[in-house]
N, CA and C atoms of all chains as a GROMACS GRO file, in nm:
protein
  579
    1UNK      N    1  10.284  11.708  10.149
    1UNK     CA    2  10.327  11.629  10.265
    1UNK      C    3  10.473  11.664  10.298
    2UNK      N    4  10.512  11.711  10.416
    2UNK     CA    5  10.630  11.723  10.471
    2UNK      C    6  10.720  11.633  10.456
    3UNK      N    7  10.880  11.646  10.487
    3UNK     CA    8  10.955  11.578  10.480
    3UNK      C    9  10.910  11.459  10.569
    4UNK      N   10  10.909  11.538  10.699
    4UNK     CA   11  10.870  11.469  10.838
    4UNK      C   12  10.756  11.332  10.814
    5UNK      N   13  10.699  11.361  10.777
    5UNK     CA   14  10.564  11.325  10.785
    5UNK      C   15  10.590  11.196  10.657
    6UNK      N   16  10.676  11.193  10.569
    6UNK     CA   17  10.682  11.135  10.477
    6UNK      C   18  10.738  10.978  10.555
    7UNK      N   19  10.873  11.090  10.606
    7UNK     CA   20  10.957  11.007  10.715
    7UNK      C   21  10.903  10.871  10.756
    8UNK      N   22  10.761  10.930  10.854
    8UNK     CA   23  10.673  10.868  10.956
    8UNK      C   24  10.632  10.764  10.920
    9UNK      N   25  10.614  10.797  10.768
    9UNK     CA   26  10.504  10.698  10.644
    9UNK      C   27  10.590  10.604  10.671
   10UNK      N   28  10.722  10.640  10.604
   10UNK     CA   29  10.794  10.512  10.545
   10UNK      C   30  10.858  10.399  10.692
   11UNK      N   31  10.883  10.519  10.813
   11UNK     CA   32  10.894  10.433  10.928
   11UNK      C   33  10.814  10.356  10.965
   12UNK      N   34  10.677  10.329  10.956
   12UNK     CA   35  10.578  10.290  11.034
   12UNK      C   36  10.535  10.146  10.926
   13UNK      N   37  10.530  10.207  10.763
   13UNK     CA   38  10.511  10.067  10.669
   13UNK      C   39  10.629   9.974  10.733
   14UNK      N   40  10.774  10.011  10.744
   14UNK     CA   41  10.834   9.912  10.726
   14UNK      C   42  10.846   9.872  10.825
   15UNK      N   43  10.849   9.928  10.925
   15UNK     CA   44  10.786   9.844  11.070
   15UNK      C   45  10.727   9.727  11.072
   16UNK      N   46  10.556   9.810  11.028
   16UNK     CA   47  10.450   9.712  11.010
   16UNK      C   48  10.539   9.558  10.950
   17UNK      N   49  10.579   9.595  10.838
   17UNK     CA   50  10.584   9.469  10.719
   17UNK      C   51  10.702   9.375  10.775
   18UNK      N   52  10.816   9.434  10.839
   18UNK     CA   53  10.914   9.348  10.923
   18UNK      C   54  10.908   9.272  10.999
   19UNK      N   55  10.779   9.336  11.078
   19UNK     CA   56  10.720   9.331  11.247
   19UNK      C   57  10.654   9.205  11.182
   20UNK      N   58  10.573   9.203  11.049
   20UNK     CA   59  10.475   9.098  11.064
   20UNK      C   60  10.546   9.011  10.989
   21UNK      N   61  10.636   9.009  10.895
   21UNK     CA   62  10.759   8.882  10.873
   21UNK      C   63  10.841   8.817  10.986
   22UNK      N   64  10.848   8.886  11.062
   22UNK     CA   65  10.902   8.856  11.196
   22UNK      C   66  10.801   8.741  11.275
   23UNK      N   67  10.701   8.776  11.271
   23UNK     CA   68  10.582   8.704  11.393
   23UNK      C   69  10.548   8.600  11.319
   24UNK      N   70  10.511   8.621  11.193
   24UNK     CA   71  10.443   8.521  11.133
   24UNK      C   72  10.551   8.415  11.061
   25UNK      N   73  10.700   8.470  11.047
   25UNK     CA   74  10.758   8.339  11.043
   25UNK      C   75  10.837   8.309  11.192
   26UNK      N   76  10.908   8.317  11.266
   26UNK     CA   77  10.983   8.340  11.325
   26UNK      C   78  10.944   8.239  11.453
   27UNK      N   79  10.829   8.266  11.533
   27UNK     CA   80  10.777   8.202  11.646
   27UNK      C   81  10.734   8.071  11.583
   28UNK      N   82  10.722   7.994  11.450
   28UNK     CA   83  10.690   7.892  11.427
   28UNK      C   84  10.787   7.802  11.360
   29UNK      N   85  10.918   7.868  11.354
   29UNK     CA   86  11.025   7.776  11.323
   29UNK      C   87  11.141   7.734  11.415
   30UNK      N   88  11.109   7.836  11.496
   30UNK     CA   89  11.234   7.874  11.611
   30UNK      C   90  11.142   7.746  11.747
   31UNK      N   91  11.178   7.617  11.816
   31UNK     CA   92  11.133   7.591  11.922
   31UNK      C   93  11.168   7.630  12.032
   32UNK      N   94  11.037   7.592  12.121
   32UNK     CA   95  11.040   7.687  12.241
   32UNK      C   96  11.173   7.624  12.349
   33UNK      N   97  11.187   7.717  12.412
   33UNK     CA   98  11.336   7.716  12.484
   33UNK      C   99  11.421   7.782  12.455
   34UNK      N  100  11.536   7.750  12.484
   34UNK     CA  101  11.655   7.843  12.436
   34UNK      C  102  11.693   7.778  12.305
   35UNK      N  103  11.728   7.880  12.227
   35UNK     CA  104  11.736   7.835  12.081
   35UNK      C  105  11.862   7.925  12.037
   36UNK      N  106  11.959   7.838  11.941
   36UNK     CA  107  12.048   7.938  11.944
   36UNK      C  108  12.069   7.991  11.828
   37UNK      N  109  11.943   8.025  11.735
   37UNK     CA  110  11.908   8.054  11.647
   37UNK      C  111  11.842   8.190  11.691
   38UNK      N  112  11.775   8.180  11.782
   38UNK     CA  113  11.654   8.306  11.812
   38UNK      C  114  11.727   8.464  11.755
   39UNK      N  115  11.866   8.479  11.887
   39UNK     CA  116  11.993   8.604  11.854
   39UNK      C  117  12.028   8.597  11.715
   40UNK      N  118  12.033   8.534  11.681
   40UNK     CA  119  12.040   8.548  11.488
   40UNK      C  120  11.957   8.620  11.442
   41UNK      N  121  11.850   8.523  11.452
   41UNK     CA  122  11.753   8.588  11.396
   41UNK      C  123  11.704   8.731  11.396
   42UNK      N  124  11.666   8.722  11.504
   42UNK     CA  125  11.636   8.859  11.597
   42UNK      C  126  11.714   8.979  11.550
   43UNK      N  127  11.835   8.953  11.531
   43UNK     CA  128  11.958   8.995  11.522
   43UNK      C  129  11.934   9.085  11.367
   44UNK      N  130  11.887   8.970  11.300
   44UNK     CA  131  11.912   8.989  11.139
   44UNK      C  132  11.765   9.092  11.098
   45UNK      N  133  11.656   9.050  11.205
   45UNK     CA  134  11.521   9.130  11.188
   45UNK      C  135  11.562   9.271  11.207
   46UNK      N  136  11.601   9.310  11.317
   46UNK     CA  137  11.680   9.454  11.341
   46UNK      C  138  11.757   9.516  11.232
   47UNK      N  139  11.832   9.450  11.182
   47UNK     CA  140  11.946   9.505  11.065
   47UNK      C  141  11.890   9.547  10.937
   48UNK      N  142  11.776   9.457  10.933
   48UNK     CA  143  11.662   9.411  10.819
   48UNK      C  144  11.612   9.576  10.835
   49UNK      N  145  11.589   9.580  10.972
   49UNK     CA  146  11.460   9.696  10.965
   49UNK      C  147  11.529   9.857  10.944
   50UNK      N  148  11.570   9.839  11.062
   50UNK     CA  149  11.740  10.001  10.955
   50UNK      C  150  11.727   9.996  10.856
   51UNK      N  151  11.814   9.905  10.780
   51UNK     CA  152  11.839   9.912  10.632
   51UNK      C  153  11.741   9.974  10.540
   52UNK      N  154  11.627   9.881  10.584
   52UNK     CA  155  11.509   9.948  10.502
   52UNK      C  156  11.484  10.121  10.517
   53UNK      N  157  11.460  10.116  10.687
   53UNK     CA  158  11.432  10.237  10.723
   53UNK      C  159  11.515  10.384  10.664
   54UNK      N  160  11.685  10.335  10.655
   54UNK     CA  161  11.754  10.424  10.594
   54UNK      C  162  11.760  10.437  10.444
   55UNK      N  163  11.690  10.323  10.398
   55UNK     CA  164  11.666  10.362  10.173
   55UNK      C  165  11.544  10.444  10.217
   56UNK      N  166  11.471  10.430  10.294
   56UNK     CA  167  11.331  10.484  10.275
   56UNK      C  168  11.399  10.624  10.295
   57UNK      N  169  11.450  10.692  10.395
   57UNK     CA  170  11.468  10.775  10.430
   57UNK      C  171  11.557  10.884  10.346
   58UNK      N  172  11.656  10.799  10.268
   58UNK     CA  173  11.760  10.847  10.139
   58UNK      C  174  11.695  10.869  10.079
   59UNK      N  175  11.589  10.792  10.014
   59UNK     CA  176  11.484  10.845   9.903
   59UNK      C  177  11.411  10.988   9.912
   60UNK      N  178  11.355  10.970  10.041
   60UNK     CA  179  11.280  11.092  10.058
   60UNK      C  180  11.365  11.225  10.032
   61UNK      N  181  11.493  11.193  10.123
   61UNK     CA  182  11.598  11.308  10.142
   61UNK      C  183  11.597  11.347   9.978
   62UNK      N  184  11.646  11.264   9.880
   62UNK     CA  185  11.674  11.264   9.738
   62UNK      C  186  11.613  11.338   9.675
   63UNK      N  187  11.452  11.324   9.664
   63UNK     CA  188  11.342  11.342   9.596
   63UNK      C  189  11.302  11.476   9.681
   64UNK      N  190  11.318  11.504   9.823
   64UNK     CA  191  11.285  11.641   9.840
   64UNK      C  192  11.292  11.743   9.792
   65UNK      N  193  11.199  11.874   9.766
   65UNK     CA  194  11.210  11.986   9.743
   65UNK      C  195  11.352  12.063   9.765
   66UNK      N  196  11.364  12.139   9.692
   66UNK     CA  197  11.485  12.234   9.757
   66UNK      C  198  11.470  12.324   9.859
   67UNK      N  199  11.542  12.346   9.971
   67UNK     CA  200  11.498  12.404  10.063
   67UNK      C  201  11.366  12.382  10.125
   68UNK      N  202  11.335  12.266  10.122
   68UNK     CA  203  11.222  12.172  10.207
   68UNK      C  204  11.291  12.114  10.304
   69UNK      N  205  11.434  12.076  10.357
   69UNK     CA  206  11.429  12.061  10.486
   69UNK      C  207  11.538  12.100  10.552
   70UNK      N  208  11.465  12.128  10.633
   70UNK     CA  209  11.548  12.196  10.723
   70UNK      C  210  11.526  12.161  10.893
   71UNK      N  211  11.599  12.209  10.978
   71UNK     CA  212  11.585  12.142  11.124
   71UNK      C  213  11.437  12.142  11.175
   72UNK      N  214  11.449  12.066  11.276
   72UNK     CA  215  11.309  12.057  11.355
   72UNK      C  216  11.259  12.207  11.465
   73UNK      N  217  11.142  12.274  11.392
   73UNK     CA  218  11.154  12.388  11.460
   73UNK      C  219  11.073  12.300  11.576
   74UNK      N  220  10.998  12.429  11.654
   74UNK     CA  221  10.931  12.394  11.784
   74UNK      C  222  10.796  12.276  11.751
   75UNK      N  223  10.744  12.331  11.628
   75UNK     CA  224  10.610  12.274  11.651
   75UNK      C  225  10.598  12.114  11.612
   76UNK      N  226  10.742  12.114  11.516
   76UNK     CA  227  10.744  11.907  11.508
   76UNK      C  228  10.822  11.881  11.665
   77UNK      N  229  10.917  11.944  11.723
   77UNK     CA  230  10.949  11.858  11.850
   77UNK      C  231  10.860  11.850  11.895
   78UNK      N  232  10.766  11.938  11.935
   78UNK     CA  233  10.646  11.909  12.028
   78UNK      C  234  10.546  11.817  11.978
   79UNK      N  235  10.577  11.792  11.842
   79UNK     CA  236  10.455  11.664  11.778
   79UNK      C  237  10.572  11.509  11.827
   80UNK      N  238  10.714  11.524  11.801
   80UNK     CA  239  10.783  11.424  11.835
   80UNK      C  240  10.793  11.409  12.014
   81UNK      N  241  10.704  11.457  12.107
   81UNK     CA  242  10.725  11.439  12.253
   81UNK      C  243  10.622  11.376  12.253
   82UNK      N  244  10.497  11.450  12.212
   82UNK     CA  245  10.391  11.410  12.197
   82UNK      C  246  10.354  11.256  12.195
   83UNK      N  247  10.407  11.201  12.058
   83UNK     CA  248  10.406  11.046  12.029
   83UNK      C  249  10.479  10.992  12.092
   84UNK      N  250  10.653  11.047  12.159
   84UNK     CA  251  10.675  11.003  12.204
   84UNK      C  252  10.599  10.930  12.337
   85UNK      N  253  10.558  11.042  12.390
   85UNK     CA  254  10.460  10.974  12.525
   85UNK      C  255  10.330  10.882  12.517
   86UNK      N  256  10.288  10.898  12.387
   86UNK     CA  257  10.182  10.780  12.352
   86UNK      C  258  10.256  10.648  12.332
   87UNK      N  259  10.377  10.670  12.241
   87UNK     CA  260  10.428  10.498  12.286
   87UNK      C  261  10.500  10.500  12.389
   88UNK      N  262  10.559  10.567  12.508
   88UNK     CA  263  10.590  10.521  12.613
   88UNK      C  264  10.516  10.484  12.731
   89UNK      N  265  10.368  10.477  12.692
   89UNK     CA  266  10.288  10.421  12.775
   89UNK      C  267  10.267  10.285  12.759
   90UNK      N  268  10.244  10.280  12.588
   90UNK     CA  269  10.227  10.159  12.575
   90UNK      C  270  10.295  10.066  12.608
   91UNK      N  271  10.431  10.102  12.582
   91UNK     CA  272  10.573  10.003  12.587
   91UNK      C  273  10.556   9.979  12.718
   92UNK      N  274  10.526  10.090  12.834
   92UNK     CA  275  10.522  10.036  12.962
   92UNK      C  276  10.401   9.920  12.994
   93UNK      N  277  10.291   9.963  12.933
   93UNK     CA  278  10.165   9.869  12.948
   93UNK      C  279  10.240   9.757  12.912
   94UNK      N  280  10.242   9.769  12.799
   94UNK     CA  281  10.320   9.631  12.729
   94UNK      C  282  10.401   9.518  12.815
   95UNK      N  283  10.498   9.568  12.832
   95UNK     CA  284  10.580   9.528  12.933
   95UNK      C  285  10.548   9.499  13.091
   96UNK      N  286  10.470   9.544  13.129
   96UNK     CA  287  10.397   9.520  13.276
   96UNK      C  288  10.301   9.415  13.237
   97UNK      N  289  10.223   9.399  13.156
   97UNK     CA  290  10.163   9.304  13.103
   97UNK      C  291  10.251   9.160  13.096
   98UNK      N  292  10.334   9.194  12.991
   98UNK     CA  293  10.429   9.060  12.958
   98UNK      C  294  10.522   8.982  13.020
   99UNK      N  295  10.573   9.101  13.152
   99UNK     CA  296  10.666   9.073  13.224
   99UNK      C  297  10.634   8.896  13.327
  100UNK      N  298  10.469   8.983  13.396
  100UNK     CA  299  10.410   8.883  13.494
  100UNK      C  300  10.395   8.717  13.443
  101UNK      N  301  10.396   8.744  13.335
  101UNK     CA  302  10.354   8.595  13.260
  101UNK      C  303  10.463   8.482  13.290
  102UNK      N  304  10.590   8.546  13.324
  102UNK     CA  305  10.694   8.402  13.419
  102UNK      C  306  10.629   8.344  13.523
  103UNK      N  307  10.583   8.455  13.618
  103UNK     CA  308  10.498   8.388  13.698
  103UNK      C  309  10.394   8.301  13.706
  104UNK      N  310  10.341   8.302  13.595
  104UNK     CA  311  10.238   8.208  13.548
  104UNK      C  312  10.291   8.086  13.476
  105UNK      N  313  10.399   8.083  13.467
  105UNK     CA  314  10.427   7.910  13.395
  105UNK      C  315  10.495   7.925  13.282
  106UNK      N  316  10.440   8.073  13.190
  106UNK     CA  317  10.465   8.127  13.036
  106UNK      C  318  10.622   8.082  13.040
  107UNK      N  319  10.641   8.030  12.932
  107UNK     CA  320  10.790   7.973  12.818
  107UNK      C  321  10.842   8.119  12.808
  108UNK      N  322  10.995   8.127  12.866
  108UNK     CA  323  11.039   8.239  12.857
  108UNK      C  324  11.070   8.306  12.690
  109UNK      N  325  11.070   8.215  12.644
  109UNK     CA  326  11.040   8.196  12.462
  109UNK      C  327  10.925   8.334  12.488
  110UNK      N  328  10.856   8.284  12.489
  110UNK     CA  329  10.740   8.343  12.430
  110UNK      C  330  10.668   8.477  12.521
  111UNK      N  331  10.734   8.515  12.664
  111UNK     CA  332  10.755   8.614  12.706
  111UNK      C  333  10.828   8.724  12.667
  112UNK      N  334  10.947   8.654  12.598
  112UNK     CA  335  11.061   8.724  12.509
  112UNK      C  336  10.991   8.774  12.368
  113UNK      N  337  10.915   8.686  12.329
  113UNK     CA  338  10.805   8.773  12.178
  113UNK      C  339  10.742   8.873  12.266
  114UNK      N  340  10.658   8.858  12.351
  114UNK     CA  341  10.542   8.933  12.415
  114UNK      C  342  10.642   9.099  12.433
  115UNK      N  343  10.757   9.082  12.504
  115UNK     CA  344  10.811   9.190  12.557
  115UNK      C  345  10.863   9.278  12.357
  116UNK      N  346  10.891   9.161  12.274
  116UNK     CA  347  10.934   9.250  12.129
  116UNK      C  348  10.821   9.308  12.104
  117UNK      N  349  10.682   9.210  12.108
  117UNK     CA  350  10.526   9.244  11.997
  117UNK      C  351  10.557   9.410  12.043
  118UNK      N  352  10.568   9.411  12.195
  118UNK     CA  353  10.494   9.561  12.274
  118UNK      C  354  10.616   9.651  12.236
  119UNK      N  355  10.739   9.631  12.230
  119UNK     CA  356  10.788   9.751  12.166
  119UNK      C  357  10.751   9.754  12.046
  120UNK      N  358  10.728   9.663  11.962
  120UNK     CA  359  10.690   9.689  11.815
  120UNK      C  360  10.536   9.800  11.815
  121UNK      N  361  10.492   9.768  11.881
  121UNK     CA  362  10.337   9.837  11.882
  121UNK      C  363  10.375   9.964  11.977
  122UNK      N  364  10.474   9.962  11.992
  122UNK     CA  365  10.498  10.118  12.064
  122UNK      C  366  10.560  10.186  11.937
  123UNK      N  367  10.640  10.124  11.857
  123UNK     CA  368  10.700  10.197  11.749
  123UNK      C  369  10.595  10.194  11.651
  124UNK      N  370  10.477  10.142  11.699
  124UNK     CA  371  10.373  10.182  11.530
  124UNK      C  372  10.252  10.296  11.608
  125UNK      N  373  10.242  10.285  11.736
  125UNK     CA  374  10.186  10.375  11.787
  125UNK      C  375  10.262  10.582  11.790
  126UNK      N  376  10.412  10.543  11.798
  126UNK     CA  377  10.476  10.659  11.817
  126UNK      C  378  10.471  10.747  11.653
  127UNK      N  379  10.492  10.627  11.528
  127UNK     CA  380  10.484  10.652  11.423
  127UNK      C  381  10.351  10.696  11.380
  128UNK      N  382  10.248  10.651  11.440
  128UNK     CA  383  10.109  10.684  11.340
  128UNK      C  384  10.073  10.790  11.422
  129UNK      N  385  10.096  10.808  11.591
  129UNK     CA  386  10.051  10.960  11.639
  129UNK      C  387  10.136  11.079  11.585
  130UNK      N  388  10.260  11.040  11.530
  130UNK     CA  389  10.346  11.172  11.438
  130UNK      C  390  10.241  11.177  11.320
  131UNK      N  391  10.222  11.063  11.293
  131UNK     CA  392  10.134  11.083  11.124
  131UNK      C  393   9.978  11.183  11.187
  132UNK      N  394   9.921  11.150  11.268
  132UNK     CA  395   9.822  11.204  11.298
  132UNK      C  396   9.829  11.327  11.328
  133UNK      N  397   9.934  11.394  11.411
  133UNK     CA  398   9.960  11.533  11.470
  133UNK      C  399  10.032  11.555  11.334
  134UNK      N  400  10.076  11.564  11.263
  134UNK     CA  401  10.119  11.642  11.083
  134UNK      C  402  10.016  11.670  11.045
  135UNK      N  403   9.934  11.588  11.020
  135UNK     CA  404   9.816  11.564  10.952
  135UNK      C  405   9.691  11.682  10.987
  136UNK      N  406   9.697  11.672  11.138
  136UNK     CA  407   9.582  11.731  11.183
  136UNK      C  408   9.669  11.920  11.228
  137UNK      N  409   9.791  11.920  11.252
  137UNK     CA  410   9.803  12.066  11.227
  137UNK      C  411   9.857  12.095  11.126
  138UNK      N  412  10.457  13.880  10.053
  138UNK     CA  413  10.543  13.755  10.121
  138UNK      C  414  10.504  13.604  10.107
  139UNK      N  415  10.570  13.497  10.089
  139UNK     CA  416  10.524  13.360  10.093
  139UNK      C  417  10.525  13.321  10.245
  140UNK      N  418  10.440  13.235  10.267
  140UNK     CA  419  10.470  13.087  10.377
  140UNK      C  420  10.654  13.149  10.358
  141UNK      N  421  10.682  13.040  10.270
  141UNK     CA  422  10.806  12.964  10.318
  141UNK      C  423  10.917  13.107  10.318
  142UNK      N  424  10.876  13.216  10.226
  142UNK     CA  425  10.968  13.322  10.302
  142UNK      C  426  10.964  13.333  10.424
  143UNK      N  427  10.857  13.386  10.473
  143UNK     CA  428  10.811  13.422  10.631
  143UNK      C  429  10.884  13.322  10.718
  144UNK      N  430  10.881  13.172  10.661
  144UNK     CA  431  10.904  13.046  10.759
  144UNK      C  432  11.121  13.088  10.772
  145UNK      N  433  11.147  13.102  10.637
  145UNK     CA  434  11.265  13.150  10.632
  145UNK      C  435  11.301  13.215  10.726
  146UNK      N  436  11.228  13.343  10.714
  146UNK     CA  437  11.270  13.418  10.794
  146UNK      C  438  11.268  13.427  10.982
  147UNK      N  439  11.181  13.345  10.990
  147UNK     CA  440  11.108  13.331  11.121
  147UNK      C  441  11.261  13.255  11.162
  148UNK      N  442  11.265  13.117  11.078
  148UNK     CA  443  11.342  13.045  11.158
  148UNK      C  444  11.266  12.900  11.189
  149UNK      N  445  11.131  12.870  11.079
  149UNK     CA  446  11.019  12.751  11.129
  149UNK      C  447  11.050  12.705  10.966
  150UNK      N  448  10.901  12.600  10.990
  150UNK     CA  449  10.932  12.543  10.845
  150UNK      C  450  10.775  12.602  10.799
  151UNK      N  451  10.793  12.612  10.670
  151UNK     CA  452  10.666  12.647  10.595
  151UNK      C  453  10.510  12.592  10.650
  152UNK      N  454  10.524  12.496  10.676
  152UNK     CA  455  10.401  12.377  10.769
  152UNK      C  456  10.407  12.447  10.900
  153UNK      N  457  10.408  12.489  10.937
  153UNK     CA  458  10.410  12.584  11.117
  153UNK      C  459  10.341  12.695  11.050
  154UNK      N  460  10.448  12.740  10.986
  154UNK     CA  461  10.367  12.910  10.928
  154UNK      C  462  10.238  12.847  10.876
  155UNK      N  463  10.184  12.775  10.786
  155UNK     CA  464  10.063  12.734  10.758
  155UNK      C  465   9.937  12.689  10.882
  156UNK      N  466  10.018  12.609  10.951
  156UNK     CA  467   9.924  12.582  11.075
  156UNK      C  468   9.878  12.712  11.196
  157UNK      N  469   9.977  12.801  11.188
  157UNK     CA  470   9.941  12.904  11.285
  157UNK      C  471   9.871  13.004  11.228
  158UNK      N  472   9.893  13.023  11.089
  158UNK     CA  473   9.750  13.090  10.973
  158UNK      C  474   9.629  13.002  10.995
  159UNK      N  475   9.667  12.923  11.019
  159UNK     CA  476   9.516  12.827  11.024
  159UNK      C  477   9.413  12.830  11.173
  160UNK      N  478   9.500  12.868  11.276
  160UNK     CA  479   9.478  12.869  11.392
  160UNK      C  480   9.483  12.729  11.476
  161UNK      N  481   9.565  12.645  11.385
  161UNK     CA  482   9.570  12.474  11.484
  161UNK      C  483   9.705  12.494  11.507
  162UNK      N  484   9.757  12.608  11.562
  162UNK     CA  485   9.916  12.572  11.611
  162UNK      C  486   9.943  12.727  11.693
  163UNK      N  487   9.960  12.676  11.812
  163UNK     CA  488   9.972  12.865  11.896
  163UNK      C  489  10.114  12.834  11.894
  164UNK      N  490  10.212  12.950  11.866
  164UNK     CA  491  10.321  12.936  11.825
  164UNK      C  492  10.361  13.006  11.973
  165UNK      N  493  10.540  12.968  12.024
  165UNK     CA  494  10.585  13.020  12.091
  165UNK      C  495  10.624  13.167  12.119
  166UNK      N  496  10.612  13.271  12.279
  166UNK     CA  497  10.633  13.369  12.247
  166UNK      C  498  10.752  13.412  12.128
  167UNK      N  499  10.855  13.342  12.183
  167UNK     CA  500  10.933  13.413  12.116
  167UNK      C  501  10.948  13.380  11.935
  168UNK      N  502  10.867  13.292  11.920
  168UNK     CA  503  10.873  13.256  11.750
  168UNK      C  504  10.751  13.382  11.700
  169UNK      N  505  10.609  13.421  11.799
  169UNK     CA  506  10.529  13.513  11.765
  169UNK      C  507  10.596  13.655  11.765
  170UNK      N  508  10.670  13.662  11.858
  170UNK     CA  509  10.760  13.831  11.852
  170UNK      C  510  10.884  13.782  11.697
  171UNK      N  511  10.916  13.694  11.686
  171UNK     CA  512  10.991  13.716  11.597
  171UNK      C  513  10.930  13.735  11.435
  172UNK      N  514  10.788  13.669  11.434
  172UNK     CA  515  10.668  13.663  11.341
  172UNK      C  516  10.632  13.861  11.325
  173UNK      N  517  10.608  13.950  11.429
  173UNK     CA  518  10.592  14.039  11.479
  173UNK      C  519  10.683  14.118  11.417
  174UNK      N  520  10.826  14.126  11.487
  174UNK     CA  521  10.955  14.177  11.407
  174UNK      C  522  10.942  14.182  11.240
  175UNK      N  523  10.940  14.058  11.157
  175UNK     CA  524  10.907  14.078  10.994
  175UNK      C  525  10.826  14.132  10.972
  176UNK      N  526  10.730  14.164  11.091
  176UNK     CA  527  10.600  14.243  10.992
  176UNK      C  528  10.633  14.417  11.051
  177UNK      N  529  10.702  14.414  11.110
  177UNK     CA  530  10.757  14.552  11.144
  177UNK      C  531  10.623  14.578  11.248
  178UNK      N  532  10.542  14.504  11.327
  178UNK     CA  533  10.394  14.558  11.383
  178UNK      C  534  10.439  14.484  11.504
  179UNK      N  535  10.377  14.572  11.583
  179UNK     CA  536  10.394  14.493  11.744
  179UNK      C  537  10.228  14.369  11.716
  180UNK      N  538  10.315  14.255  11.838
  180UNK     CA  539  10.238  14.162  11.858
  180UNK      C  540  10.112  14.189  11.817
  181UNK      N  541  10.026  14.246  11.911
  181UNK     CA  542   9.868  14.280  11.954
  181UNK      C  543   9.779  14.284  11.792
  182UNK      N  544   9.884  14.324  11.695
  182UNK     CA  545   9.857  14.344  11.547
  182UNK      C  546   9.863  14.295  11.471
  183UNK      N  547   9.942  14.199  11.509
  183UNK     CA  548   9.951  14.028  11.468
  183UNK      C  549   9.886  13.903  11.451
  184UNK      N  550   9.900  13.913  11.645
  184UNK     CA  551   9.807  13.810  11.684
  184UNK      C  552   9.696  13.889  11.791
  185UNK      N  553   9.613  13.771  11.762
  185UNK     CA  554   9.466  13.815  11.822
  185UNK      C  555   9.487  13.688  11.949
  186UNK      N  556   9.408  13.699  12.081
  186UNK     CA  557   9.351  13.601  12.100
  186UNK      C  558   9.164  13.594  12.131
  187UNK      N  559   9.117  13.511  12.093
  187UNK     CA  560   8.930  13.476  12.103
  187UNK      C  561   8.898  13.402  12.204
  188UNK      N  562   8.832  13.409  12.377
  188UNK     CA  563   8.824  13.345  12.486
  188UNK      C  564   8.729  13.264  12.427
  189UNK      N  565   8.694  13.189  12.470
  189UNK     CA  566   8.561  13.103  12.493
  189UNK      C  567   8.442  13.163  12.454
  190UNK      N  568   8.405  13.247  12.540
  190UNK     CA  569   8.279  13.328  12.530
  190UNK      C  570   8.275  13.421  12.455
  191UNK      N  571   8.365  13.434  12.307
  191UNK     CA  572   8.349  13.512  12.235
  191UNK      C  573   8.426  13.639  12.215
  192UNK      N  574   8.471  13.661  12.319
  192UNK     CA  575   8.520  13.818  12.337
  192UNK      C  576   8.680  13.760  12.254
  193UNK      N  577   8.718  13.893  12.211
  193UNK     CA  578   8.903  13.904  12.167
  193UNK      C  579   8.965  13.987  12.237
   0.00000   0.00000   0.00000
């Protein structure tokens, strides 16, 4: 398994596992409205998720082969455009989706999750189509 | 020669040189002429291409 590809792994678990500490505590302690807790929080989920993302990433660097990495030739940028454009659809779906829901009555609370869930699922979509295009060439 | 010499030398990473041996990765002209160059052989001797219908 490539550096790259290792990368992807460790981006996409800790995503996942942040993303779902995030949802599953977060929207049920925080009440709806403006809360002036939410930017904290929020705040601290982000910092949370780097942090992780950069031990994961030190490790790999650490534990790599010698002369295993080296820059991104042609054929990973073109796997990193690639995913890129699979989650920039989503994020747009996402967001065109979540946006309309003011109009409907929706708690800007919870428009404000809707608009995070869909970047989150754009960053597990961009991560698992890198894992898939490694994988499959 | 290894992969990762060749990849060395090319200027790719060992995983490219593996995938374009494999035929799941058509590499750029100029990474195939430079593939070409190490082997001291023009392209055509290199690389093949196979249409659809069989023919090369």
């Amino acid at each position: 398994m490539s550096f790259r590809e290792k990368s992807a792994w460790i981006s996409l678990i800790v995503v996942l596992l942040t993303a779902a500490a995030f949802f599953l505590h977060v929207p049920w302690t925080l009440r709806p409205g403006p809360s002036p807790g939410l930017a904290h929080v929020t705040g601290l989920f982000l910092i949370l998720l780097v942090l992780i993302d950069l031990i994961g990433r030190i490790l790999v660097f650490v534990t790599a082969p010698k002369g295993g990495l080296t820059g991104k030739d042609e054929r990973e940028r073109l796997i990193d455009l690639k995913a890129a454009r699979s989650a920039f659809y989503v994020l747009l779906a996402g967001n065109l989706l979540a946006l309309p829901l003011v109009h409907f009555g929706a708690d800007p609370f919870a428009v404000a999750f809707a608009v995070v869930l869909s970047i989150v699922v754009a960053f597990v979509v961009n991560y698992s189509a890198r894992i898939y295009l490694y994988r499959r060439s | 020669m290894t992969q990762q010499e060749l990849a060395e030398r090319v200027g790719v990473t060992r995983q490219t040189i593996n995938a374009i041996e494999l035929g799941k990765y058509s590499p750029s002209l100029e990474v195939a002429f430079r593939i070409a160059l190490v082997f001291g052989l023009p392209l055509e001797q290199v690389f093949g291409y196979e249409s659809g219908d069989g023919e090369s």
